[in-house]
Biopython code that builds the backbone (N, CA, C, O; Angstrom):
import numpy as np
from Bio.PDB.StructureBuilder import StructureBuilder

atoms = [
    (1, "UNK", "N", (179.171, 38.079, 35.729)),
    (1, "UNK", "CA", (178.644, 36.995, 36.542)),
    (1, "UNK", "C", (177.150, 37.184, 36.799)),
    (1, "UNK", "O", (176.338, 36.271, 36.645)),
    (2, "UNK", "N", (176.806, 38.510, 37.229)),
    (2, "UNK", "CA", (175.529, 38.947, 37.547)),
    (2, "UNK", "C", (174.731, 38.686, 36.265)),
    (2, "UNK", "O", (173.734, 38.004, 36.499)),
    (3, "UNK", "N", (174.828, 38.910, 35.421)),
    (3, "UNK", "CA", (174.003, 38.212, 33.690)),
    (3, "UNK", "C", (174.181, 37.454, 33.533)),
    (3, "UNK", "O", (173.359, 37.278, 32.633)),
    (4, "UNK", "N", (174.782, 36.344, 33.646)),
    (4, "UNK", "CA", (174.868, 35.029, 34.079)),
    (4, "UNK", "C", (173.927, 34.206, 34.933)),
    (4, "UNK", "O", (173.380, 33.187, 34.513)),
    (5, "UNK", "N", (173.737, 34.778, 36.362)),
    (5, "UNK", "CA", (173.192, 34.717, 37.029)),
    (5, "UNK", "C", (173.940, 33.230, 37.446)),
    (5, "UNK", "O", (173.216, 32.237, 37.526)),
    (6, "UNK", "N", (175.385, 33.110, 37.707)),
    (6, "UNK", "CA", (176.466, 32.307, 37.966)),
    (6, "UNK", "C", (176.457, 32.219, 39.965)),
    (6, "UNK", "O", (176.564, 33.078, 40.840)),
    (7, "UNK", "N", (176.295, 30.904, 39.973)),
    (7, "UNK", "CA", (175.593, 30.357, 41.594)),
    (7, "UNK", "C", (174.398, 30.062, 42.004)),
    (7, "UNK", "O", (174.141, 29.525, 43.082)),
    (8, "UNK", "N", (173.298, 30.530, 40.832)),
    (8, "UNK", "CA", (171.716, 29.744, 41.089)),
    (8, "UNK", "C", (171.450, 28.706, 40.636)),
    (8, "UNK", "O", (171.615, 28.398, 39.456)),
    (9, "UNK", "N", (170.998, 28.007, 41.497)),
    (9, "UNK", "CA", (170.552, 26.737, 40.406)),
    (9, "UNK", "C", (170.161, 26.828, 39.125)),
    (9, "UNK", "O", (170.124, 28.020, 38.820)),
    (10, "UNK", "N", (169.898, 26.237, 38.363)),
    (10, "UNK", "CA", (169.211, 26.063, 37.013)),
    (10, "UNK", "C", (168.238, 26.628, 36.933)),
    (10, "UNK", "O", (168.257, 27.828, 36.658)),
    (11, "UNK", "N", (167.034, 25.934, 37.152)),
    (11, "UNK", "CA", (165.536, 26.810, 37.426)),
    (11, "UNK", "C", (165.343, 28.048, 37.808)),
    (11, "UNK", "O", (164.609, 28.767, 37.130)),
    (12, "UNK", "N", (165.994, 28.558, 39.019)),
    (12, "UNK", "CA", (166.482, 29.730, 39.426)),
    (12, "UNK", "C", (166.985, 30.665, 38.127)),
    (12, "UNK", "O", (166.599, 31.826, 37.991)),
    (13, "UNK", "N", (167.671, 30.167, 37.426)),
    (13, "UNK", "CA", (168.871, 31.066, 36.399)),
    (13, "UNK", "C", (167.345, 30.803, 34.955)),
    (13, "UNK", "O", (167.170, 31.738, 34.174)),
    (14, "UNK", "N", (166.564, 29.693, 34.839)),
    (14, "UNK", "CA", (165.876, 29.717, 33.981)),
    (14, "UNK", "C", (164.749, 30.971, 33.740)),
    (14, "UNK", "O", (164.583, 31.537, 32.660)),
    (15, "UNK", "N", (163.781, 31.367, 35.402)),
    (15, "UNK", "CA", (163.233, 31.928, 35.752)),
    (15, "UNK", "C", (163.534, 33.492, 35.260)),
    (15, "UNK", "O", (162.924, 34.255, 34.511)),
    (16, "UNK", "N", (164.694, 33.603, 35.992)),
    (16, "UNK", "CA", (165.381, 35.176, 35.975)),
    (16, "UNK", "C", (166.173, 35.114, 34.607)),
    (16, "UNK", "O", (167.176, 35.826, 34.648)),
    (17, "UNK", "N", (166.049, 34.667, 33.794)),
    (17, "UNK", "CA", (166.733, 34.985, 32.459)),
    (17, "UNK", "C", (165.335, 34.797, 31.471)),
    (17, "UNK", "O", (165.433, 35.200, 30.313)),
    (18, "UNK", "N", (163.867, 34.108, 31.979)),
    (18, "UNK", "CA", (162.732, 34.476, 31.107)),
    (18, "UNK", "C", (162.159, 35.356, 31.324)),
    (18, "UNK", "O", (161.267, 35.708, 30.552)),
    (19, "UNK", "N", (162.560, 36.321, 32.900)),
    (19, "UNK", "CA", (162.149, 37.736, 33.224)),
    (19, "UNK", "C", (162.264, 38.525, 32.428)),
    (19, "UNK", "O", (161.493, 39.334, 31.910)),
    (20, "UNK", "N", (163.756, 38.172, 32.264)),
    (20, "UNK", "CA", (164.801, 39.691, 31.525)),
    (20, "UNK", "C", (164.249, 39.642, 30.063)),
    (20, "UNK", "O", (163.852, 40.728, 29.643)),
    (21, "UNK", "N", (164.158, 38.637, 29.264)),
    (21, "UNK", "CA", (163.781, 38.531, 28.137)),
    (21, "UNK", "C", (162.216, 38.950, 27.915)),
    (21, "UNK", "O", (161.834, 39.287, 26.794)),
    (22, "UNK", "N", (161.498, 38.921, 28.822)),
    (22, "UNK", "CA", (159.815, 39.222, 28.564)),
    (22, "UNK", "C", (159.146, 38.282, 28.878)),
    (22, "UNK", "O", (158.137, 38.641, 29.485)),
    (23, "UNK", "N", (159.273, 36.727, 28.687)),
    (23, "UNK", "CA", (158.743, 35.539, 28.693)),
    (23, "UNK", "C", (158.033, 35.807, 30.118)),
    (23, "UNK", "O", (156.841, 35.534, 29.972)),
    (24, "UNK", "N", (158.197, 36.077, 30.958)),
    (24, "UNK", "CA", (157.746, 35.905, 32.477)),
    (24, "UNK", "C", (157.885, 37.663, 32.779)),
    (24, "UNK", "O", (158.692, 38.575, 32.599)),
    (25, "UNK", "N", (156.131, 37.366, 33.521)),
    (25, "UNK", "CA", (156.072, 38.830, 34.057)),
    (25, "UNK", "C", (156.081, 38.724, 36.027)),
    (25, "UNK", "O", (155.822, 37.738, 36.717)),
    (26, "UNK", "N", (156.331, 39.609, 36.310)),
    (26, "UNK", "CA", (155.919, 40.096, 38.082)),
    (26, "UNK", "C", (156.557, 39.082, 39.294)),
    (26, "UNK", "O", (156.219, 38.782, 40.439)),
    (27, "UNK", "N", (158.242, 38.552, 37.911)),
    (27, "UNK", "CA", (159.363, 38.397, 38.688)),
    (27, "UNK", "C", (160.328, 39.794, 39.242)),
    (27, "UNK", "O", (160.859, 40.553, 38.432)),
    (28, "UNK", "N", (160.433, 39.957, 40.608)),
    (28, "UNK", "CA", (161.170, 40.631, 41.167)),
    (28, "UNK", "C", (162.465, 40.571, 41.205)),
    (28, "UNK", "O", (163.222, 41.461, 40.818)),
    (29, "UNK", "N", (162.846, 39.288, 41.775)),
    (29, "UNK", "CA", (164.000, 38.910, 42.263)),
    (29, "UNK", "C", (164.102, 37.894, 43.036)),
    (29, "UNK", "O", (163.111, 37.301, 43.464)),
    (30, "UNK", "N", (165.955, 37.391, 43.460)),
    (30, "UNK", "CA", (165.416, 36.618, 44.421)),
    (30, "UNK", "C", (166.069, 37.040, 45.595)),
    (30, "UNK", "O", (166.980, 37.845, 45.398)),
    (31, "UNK", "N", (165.763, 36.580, 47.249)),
    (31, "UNK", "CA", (165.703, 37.122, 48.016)),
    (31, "UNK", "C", (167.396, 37.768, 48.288)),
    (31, "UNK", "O", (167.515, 38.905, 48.744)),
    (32, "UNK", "N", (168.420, 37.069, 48.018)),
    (32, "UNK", "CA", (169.876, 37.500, 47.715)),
    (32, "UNK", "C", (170.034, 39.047, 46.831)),
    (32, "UNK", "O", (170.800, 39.961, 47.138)),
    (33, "UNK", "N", (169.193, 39.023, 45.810)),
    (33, "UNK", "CA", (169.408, 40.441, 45.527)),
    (33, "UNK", "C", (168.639, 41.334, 45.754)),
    (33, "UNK", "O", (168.633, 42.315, 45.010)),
    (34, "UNK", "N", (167.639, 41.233, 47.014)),
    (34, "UNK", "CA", (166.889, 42.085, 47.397)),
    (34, "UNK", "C", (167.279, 42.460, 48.642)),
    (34, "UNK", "O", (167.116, 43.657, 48.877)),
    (35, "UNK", "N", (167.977, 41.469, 49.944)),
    (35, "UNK", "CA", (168.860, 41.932, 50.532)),
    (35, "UNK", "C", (169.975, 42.727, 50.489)),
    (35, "UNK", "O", (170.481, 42.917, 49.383)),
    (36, "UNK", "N", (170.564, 43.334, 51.655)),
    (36, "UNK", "CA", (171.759, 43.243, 52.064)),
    (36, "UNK", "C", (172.091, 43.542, 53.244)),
    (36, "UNK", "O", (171.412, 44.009, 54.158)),
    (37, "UNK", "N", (173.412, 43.194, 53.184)),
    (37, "UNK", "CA", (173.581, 43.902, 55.138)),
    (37, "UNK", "C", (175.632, 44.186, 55.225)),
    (37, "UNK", "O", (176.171, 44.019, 54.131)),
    (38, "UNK", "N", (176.271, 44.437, 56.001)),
    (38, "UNK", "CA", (177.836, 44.824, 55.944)),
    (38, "UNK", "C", (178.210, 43.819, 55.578)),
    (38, "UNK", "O", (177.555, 42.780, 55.668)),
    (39, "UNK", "N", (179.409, 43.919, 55.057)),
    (39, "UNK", "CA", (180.770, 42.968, 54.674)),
    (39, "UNK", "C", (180.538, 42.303, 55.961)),
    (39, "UNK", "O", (179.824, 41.353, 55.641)),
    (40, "UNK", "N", (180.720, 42.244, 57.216)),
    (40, "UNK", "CA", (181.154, 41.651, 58.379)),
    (40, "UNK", "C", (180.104, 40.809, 58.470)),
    (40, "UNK", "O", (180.549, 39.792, 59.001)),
    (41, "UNK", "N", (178.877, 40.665, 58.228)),
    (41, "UNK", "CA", (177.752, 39.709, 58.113)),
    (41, "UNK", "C", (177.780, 38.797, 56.810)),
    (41, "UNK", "O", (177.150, 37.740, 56.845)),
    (42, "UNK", "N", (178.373, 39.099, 55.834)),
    (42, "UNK", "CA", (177.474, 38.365, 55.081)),
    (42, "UNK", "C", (177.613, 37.093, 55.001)),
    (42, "UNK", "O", (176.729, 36.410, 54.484)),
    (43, "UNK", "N", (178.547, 36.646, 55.410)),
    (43, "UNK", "CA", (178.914, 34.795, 55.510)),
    (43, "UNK", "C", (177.920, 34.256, 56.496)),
    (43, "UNK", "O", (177.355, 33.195, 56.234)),
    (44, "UNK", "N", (177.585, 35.086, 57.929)),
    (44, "UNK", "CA", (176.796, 34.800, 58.587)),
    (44, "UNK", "C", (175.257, 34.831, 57.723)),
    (44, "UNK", "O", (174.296, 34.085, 57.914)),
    (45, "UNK", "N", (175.343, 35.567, 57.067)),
    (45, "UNK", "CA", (173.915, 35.404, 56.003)),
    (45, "UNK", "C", (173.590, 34.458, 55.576)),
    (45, "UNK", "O", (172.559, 33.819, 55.788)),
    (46, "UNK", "N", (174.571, 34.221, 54.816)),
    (46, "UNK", "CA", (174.563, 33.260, 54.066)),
    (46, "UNK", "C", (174.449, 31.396, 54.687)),
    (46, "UNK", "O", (174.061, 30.408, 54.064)),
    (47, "UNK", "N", (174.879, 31.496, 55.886)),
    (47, "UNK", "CA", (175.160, 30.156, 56.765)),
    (47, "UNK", "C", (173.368, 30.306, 56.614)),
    (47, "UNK", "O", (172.819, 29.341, 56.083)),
    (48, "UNK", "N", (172.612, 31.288, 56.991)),
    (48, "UNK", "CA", (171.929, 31.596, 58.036)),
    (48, "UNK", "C", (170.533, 31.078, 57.046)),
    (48, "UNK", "O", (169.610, 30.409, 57.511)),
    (49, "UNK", "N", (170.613, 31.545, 55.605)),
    (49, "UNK", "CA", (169.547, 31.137, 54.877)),
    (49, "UNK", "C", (169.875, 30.370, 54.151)),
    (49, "UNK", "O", (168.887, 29.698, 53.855)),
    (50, "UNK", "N", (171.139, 29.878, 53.404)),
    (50, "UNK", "CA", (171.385, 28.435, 53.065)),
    (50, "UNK", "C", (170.928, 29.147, 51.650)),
    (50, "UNK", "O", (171.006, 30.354, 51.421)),
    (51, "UNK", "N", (170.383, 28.027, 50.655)),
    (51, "UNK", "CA", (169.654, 28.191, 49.699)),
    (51, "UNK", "C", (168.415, 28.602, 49.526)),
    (51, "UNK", "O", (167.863, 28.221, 48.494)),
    (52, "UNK", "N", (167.974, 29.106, 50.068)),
    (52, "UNK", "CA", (166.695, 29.939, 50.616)),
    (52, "UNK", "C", (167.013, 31.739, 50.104)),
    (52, "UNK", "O", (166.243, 32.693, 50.219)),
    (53, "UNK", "N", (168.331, 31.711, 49.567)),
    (53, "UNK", "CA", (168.855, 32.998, 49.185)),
    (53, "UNK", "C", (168.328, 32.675, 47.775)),
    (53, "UNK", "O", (167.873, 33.561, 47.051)),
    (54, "UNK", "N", (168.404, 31.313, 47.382)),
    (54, "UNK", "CA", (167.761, 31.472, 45.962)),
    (54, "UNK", "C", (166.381, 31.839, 45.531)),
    (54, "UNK", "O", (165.984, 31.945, 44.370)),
    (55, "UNK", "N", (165.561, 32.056, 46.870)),
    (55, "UNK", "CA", (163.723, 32.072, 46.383)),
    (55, "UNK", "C", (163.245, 33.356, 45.669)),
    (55, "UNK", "O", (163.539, 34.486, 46.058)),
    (56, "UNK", "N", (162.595, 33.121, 44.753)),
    (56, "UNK", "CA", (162.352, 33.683, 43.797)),
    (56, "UNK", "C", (161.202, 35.057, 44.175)),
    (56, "UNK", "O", (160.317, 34.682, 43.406)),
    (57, "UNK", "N", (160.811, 35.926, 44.601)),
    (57, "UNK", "CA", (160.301, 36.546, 44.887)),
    (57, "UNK", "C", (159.600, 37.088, 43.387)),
    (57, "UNK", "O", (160.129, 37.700, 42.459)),
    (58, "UNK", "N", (158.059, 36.549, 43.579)),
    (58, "UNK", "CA", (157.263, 37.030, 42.207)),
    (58, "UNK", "C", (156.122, 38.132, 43.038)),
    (58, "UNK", "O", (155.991, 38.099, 44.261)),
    (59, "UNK", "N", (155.374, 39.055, 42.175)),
    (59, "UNK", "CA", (154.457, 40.074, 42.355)),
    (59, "UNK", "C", (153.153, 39.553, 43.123)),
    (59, "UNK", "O", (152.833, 39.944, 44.245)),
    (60, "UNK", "N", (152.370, 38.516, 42.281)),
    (60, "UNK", "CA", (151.543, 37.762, 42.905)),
    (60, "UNK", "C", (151.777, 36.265, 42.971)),
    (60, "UNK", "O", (152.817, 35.663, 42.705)),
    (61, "UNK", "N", (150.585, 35.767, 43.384)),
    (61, "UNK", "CA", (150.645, 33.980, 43.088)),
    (61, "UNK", "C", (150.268, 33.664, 41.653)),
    (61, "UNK", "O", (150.392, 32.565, 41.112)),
    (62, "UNK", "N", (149.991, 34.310, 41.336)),
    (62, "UNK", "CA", (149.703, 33.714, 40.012)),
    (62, "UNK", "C", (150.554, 34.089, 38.707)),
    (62, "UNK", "O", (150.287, 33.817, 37.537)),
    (63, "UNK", "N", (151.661, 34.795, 39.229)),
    (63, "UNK", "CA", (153.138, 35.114, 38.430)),
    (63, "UNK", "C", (153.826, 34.251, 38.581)),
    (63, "UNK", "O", (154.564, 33.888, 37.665)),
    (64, "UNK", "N", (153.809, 33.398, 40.252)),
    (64, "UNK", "CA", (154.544, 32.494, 40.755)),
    (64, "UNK", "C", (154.262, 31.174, 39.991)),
    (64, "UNK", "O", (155.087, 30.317, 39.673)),
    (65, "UNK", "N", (152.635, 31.191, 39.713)),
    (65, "UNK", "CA", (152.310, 29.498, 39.043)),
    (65, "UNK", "C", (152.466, 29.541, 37.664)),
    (65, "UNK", "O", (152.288, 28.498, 37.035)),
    (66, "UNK", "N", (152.757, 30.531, 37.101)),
    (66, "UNK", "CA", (153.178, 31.102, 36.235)),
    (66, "UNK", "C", (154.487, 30.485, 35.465)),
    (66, "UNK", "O", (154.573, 29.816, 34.435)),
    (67, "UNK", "N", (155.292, 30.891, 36.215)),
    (67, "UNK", "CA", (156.549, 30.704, 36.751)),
    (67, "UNK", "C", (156.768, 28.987, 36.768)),
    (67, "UNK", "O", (157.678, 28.392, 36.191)),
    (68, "UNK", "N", (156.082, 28.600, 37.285)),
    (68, "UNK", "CA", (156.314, 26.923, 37.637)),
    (68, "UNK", "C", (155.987, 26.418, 36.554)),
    (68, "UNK", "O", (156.801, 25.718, 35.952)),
    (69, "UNK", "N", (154.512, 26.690, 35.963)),
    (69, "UNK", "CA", (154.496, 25.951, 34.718)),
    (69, "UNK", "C", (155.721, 26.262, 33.267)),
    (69, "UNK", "O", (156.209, 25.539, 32.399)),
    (70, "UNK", "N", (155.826, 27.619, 33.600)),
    (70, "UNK", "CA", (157.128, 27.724, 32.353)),
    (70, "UNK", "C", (158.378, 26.709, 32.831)),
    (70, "UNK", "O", (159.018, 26.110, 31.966)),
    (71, "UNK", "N", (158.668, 26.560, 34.155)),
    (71, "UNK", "CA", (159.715, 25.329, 34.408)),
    (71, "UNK", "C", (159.487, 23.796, 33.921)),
    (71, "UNK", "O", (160.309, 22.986, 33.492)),
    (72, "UNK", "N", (157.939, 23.665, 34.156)),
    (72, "UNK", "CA", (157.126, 22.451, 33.897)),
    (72, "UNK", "C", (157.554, 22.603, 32.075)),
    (72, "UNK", "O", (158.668, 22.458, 31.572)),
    (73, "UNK", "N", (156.808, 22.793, 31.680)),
    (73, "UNK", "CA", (156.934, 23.199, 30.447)),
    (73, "UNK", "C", (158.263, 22.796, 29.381)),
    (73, "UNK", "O", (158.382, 22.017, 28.434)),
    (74, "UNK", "N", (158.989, 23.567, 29.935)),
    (74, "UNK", "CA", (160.124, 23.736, 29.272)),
    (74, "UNK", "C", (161.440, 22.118, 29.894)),
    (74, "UNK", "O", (162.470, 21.566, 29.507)),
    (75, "UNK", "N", (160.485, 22.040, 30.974)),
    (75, "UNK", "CA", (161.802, 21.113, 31.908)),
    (75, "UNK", "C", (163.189, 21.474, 31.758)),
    (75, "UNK", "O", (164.036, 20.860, 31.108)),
    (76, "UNK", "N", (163.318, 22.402, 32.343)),
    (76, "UNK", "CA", (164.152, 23.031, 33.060)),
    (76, "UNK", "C", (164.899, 23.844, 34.788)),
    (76, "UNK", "O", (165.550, 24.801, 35.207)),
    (77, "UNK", "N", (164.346, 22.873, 35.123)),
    (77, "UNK", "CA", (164.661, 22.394, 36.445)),
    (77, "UNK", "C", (163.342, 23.388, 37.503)),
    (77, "UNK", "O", (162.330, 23.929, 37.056)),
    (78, "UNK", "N", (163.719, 23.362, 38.673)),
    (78, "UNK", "CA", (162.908, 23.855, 39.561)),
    (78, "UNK", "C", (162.927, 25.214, 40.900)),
    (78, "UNK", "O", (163.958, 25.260, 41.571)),
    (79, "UNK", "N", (162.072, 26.002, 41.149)),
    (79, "UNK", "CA", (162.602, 26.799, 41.913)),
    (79, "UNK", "C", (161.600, 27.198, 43.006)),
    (79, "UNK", "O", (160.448, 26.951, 42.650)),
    (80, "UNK", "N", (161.674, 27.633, 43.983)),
    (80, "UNK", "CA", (160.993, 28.206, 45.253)),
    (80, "UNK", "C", (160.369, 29.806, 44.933)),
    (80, "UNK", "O", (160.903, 30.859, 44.583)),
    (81, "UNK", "N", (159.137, 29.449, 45.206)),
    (81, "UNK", "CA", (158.823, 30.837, 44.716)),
    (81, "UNK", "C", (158.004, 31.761, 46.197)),
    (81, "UNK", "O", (157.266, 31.200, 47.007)),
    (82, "UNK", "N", (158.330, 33.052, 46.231)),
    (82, "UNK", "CA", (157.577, 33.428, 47.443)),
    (82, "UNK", "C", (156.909, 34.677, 47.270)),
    (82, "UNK", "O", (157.505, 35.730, 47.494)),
    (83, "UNK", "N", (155.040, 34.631, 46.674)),
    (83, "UNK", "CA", (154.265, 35.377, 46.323)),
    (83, "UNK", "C", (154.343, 36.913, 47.228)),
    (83, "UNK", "O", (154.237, 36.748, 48.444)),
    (84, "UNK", "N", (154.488, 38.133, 46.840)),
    (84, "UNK", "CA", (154.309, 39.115, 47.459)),
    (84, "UNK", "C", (153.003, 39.436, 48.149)),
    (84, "UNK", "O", (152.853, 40.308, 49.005)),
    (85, "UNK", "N", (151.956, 38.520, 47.610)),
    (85, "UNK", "CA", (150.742, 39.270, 47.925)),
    (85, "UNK", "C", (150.103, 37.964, 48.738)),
    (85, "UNK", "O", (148.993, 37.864, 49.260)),
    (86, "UNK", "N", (151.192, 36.996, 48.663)),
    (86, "UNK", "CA", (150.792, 36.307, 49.957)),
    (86, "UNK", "C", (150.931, 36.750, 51.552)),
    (86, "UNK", "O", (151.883, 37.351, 52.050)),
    (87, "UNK", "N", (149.778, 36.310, 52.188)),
    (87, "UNK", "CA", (150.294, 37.246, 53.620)),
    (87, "UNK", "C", (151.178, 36.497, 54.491)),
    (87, "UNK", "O", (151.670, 37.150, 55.411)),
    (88, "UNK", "N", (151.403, 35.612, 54.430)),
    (88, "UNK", "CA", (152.985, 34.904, 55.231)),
    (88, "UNK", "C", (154.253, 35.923, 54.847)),
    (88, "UNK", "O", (155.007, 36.625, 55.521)),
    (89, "UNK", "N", (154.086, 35.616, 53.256)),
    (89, "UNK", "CA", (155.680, 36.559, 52.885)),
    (89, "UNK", "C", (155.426, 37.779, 52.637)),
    (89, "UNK", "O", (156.179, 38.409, 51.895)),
    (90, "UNK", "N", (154.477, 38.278, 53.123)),
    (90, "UNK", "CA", (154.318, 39.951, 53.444)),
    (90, "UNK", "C", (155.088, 40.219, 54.765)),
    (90, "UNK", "O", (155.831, 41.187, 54.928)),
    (91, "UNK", "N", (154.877, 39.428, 55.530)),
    (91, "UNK", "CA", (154.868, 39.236, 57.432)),
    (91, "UNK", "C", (157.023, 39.144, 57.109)),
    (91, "UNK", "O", (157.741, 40.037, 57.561)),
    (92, "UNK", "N", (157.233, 38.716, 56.823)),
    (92, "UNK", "CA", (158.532, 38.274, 56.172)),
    (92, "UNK", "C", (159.113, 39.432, 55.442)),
    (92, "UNK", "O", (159.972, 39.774, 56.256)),
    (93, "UNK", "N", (159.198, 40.118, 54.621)),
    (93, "UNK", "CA", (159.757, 40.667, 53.792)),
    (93, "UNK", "C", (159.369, 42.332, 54.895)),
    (93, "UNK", "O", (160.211, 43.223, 55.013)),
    (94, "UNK", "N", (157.915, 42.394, 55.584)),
    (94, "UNK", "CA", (158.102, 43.387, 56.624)),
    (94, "UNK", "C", (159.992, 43.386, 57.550)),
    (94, "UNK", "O", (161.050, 44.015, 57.544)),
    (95, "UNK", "N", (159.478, 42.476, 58.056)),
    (95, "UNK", "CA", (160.745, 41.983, 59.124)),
    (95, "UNK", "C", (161.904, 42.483, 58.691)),
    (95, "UNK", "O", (162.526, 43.366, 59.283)),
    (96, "UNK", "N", (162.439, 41.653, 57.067)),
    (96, "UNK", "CA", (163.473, 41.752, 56.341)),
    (96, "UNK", "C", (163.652, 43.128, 56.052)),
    (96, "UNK", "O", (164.853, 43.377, 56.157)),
    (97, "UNK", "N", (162.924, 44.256, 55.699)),
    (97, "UNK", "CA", (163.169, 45.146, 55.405)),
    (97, "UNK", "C", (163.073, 46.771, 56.489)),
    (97, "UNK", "O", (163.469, 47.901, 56.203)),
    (98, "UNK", "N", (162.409, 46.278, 57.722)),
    (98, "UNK", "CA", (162.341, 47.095, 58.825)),
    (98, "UNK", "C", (162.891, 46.686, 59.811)),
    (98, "UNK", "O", (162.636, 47.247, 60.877)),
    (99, "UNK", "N", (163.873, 45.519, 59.777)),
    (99, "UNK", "CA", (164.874, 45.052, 60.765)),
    (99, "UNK", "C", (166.558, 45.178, 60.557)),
    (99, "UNK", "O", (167.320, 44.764, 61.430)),
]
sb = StructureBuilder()
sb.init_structure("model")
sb.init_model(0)
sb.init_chain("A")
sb.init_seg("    ")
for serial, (resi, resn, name, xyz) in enumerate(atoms, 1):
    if name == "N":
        sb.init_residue(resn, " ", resi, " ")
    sb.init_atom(name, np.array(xyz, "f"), 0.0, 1.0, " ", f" {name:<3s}", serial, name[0])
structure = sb.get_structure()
């Protein structure tokens, strides 16, 4: 399922399958497999970020526009991307990972 990448949208599954192949560089992940937290939470997780579990976490912004134009490009649907070296989702991924 996980090579599949079976439950992301399209764009989402387009993105992370031109990672794996080489096509796209200074994709990470997306925020679902960079989390986690107990069995006893995770439905609450999941209520909690909705599809927002799908955002694509790239290295910089310019992996991210990167990223968009290969969707553009190819038309193959669309995805949320959230730059590491932006300082909003620095402030964010602090939180996420020291909370």
């Amino acid at each position: 399922m996980e090579k599949n990448f079976e439950g992301y949208n399209k764009g989402v599954k387009e993105v992370l399958g031109a990672s794996q192949n080489g096509s796209l560089r200074g994709v990470v992940g997306t925020i679902s497999e960079l989390i986690s937290t107990d069995k006893d939470y995770e439905i609450a997780l999941q209520v909690a970020y909705g599809n927002r579990l799908q955002n694509i976490i790239t290295e910089t912004d310019r992996d991210a526009k990167e990223a968009i134009s290969y969707l553009k490009q190819n038309k193959c649907g669309r995805a949320t991307f959230m730059p590491l070296d932006a300082d909003t989702n620095n402030k964010i991924f602090d939180f996420l990972y020291n909370n």
